[in-house]
TORKE-168985 format. One record per atom (N, C-alpha, C): residue in one letter; x, y, z; atom name. Coordinates in Angstrom, 2 decimals, m for minus. Each point is the difference from the previous one (the first is absolute). Layout:
BEGIN
ROKE,a,X,Y,Z,CA
...
! end
This chain:
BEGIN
ROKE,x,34.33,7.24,m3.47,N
ROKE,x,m1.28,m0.36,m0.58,CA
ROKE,x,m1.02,1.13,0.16,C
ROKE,x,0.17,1.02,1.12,N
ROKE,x,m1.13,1.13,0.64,CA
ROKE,x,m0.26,0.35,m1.62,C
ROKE,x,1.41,1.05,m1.00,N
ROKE,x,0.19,0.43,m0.80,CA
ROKE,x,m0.76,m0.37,m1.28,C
ROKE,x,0.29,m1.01,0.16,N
ROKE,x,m1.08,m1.22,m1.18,CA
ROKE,x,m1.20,0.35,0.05,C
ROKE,x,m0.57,m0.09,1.31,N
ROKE,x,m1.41,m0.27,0.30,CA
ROKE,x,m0.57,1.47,m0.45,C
ROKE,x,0.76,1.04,0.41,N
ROKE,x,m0.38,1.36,m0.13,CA
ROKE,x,m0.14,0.31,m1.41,C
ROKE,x,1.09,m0.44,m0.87,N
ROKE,x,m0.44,m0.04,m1.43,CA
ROKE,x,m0.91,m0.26,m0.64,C
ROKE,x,m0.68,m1.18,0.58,N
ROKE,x,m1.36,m0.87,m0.25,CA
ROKE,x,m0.84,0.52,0.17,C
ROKE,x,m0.17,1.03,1.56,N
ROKE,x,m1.05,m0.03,0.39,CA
ROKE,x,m0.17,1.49,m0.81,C
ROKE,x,1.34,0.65,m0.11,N
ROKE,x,m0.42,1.63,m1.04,CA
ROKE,x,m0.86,m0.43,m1.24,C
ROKE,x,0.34,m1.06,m0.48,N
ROKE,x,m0.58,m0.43,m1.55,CA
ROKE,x,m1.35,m0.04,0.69,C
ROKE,x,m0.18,m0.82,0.60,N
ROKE,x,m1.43,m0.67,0.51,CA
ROKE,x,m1.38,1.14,0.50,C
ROKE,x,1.34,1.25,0.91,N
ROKE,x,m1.53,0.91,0.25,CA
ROKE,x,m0.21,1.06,m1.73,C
ROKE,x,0.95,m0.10,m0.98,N
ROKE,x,m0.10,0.78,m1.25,CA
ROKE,x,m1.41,m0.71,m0.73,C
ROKE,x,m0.20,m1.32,0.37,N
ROKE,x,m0.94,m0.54,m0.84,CA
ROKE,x,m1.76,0.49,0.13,C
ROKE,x,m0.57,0.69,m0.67,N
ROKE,x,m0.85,0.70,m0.46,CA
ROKE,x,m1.15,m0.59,0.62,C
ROKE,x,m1.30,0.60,0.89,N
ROKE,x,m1.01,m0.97,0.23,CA
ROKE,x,m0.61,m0.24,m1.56,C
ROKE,x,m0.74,m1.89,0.01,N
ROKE,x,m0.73,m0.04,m1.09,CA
ROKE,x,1.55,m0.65,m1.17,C
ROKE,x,1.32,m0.45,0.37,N
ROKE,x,0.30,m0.30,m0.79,CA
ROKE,x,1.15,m1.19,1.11,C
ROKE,x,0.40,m0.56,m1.05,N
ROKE,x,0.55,m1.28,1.06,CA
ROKE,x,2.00,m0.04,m0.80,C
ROKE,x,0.80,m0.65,0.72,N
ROKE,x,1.38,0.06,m0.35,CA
ROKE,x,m0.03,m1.91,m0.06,C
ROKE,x,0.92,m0.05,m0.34,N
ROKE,x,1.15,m2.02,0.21,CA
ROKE,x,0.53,0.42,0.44,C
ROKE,x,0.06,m1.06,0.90,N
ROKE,x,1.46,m0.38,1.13,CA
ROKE,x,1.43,0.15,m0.91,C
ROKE,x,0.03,m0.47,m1.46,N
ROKE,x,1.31,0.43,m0.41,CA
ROKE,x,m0.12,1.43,m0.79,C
ROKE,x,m1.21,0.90,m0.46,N
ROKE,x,0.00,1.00,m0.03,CA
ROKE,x,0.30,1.04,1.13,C
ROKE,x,0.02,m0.41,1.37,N
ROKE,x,0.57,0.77,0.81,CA
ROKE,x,1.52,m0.22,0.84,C
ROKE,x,0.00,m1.12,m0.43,N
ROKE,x,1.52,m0.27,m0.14,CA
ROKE,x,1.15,0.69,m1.14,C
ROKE,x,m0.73,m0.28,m1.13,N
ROKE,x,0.98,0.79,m0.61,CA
ROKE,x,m0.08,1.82,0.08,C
ROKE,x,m1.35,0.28,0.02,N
ROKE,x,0.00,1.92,0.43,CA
ROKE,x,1.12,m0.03,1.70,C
ROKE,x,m0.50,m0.65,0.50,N
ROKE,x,1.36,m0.09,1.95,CA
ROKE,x,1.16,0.03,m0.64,C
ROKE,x,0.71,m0.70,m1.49,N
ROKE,x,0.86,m0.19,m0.15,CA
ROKE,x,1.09,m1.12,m0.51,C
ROKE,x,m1.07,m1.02,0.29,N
ROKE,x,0.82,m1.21,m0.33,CA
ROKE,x,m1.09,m1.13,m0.18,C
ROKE,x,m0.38,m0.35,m1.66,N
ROKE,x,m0.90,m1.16,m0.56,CA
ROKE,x,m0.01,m1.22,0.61,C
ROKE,x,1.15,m0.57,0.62,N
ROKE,x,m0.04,m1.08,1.09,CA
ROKE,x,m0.30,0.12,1.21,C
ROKE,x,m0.88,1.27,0.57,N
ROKE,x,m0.38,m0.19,1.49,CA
ROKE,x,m1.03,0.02,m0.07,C
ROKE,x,m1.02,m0.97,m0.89,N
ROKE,x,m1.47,m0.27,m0.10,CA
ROKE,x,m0.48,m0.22,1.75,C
ROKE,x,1.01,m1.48,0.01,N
ROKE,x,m0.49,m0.47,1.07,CA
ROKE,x,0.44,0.66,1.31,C
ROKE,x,0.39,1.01,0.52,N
ROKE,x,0.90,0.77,0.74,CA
ROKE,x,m1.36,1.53,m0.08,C
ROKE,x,m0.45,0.01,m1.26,N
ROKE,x,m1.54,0.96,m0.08,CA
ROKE,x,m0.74,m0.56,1.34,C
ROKE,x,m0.25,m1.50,m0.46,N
ROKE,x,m1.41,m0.85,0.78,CA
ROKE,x,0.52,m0.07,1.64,C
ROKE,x,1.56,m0.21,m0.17,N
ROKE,x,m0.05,0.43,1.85,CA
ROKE,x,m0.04,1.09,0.43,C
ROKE,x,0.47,1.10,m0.64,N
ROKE,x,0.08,1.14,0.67,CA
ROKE,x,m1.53,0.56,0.25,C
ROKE,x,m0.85,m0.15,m0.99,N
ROKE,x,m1.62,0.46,0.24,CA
ROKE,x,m0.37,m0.99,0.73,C
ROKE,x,0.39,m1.55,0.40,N
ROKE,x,m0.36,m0.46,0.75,CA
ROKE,x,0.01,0.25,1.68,C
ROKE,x,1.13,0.55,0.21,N
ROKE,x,0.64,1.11,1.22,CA
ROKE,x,m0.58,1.77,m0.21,C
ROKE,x,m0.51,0.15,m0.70,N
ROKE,x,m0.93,1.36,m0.26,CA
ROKE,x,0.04,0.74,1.50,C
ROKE,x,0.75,0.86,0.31,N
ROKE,x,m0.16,0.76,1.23,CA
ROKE,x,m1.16,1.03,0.09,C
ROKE,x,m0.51,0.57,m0.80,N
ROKE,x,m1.22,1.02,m0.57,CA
ROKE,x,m0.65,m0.45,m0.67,C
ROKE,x,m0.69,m1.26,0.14,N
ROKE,x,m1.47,m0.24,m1.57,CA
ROKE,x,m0.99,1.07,m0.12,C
ROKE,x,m0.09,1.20,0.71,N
ROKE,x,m0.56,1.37,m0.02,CA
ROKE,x,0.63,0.90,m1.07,C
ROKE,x,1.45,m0.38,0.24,N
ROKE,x,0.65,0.82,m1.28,CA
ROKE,x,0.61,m0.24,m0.88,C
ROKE,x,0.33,m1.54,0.09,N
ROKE,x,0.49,m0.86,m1.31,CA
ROKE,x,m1.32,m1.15,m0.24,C
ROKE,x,m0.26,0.30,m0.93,N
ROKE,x,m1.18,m0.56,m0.82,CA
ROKE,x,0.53,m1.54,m0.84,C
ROKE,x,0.47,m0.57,0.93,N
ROKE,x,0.57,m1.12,m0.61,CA
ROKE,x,m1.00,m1.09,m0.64,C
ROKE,x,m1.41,m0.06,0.32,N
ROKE,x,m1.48,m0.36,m0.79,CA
ROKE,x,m0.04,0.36,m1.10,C
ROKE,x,1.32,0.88,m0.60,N
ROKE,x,m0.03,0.14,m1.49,CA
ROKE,x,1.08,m0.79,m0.67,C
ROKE,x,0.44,m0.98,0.77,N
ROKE,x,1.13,m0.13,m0.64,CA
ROKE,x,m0.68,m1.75,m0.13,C
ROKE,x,0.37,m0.28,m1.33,N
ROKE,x,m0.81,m1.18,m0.49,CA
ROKE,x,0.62,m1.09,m1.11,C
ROKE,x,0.52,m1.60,0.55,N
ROKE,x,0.57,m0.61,m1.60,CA
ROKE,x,0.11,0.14,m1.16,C
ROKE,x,0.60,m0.49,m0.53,N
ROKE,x,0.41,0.45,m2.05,CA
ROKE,x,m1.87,m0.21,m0.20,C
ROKE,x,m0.45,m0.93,0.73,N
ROKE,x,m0.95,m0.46,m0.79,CA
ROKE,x,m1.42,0.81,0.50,C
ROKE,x,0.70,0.76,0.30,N
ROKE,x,m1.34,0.97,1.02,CA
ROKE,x,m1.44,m0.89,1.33,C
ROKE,x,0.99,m0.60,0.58,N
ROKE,x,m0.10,m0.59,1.22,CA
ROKE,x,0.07,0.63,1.32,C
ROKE,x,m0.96,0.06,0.61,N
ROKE,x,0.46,0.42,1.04,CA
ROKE,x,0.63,m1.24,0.99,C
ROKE,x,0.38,0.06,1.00,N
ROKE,x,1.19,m0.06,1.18,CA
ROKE,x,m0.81,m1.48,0.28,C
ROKE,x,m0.01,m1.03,0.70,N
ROKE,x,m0.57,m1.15,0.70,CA
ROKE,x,0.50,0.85,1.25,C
ROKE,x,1.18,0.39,0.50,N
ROKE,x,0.27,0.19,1.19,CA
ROKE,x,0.44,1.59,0.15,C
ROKE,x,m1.50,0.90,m0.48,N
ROKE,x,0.20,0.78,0.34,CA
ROKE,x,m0.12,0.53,1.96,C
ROKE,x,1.06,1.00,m0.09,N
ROKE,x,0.30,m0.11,1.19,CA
ROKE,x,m1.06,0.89,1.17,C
ROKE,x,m0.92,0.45,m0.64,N
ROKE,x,m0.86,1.15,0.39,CA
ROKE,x,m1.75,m0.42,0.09,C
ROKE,x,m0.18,m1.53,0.02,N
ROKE,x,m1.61,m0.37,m0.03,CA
ROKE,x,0.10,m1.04,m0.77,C
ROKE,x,1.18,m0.70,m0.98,N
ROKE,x,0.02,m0.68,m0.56,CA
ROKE,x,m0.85,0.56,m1.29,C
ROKE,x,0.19,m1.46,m0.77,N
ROKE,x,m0.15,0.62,m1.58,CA
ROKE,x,m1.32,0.88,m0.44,C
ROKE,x,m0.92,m0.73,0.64,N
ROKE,x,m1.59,0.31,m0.47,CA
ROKE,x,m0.12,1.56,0.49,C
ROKE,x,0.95,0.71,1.33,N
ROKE,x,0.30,0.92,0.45,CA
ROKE,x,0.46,1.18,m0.87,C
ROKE,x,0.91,m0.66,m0.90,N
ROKE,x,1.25,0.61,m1.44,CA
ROKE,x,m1.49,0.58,m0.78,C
ROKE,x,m0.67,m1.06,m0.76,N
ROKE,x,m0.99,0.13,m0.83,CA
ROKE,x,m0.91,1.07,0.41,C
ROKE,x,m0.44,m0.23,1.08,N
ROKE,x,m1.17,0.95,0.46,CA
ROKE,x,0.48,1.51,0.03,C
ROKE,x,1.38,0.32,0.30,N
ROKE,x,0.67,1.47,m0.16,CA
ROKE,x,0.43,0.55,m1.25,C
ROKE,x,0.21,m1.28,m0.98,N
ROKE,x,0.07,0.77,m1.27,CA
ROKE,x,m1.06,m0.35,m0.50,C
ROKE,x,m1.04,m0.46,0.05,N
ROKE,x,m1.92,0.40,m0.63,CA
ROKE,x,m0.08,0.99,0.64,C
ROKE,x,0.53,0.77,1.61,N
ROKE,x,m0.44,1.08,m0.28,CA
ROKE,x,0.22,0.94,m0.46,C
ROKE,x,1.08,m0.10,m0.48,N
ROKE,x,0.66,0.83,m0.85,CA
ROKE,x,m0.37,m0.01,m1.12,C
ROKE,x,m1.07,m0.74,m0.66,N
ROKE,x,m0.48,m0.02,m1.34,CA
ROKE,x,0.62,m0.78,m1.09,C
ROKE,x,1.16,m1.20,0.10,N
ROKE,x,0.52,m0.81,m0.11,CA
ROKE,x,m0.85,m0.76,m0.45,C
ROKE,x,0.16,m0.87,m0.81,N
ROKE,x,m0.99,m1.38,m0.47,CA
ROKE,x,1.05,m1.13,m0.12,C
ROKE,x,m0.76,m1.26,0.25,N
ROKE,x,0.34,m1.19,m0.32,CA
ROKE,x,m0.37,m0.89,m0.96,C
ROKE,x,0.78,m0.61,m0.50,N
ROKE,x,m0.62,m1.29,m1.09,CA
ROKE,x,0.71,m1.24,0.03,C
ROKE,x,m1.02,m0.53,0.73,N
ROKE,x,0.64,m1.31,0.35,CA
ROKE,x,0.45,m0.48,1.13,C
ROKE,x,0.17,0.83,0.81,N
ROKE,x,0.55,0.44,1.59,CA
ROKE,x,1.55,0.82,m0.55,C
ROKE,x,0.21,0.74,m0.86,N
ROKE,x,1.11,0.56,m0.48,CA
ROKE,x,m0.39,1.58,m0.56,C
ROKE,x,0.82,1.05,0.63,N
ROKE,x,0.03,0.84,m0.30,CA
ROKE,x,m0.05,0.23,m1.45,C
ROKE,x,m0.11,0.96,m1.29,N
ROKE,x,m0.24,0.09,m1.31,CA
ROKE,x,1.40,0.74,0.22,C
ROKE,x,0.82,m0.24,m0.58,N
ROKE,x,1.69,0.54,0.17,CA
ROKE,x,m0.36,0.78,m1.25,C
ROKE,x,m0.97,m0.01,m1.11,N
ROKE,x,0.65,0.61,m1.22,CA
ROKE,x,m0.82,1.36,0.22,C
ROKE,x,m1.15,m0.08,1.13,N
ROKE,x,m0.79,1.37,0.42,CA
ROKE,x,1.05,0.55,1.28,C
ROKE,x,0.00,m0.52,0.92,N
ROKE,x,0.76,0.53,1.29,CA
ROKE,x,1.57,m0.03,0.31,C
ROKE,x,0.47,m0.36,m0.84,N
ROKE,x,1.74,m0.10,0.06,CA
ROKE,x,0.50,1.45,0.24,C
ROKE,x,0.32,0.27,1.11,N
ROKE,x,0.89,1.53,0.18,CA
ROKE,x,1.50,0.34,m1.00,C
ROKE,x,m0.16,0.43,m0.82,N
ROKE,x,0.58,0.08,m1.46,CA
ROKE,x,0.95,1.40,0.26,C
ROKE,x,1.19,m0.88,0.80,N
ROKE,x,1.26,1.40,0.21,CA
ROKE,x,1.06,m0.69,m0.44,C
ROKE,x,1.13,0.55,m0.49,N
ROKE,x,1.54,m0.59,m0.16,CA
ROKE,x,0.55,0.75,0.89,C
ROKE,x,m0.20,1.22,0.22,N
ROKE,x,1.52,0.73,0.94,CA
ROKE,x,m1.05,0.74,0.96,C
ROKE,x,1.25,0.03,1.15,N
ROKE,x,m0.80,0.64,1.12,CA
ROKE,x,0.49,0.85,0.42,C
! end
């Protein structure tokens, strides 16, 4: 599983300040479109939130986390507003901030 996680977490520190990834968008860049939920544990176990920026990593629906693991959610929000991030609705704008890569 270490291997997994390391995949995740390479995708995870690539993600750009000011732009946000999905849990199955970084599943499939790690490698495999079915480890959405295998994304949400491994950033949930985050050994470096200094150097994996897992506050970017956000639902299809541009949600942040209920159980984010770092201050909880309102925690998530407040690090990507500062990043210049906006919300609508309590939801990230996916069609402004979506980190827009296919290959890594």
């Amino acid at each position: 599983m270490d291997s997994v996680f390391e995949k995740i977490y390479e995708v995870v520190r690539q993600i750009p300040c000011g732009r946000v990834a999905t849990y199955g968008q970084v599943a499939r860049l790690a490698g495999n479109s079915r480890w959405a939920r295998v994304v949400g544990y491994a950033l949930h176990c985050n050994p470096s939130p200094d150097t994996i920026p897992c506050y970017r990593v956000v639902n299809r629906l541009g949600q942040p986390s209920v159980a984010f693991a770092f201050g909880g959610k309102n925690r998530q929000v407040e690090l990507l507003k500062a990043e210049g991030i906006e919300f609508i609705d309590g939801k990230v704008d996916m069609e402004k901030y979506r980190w827009e890569i296919d290959i890594i």
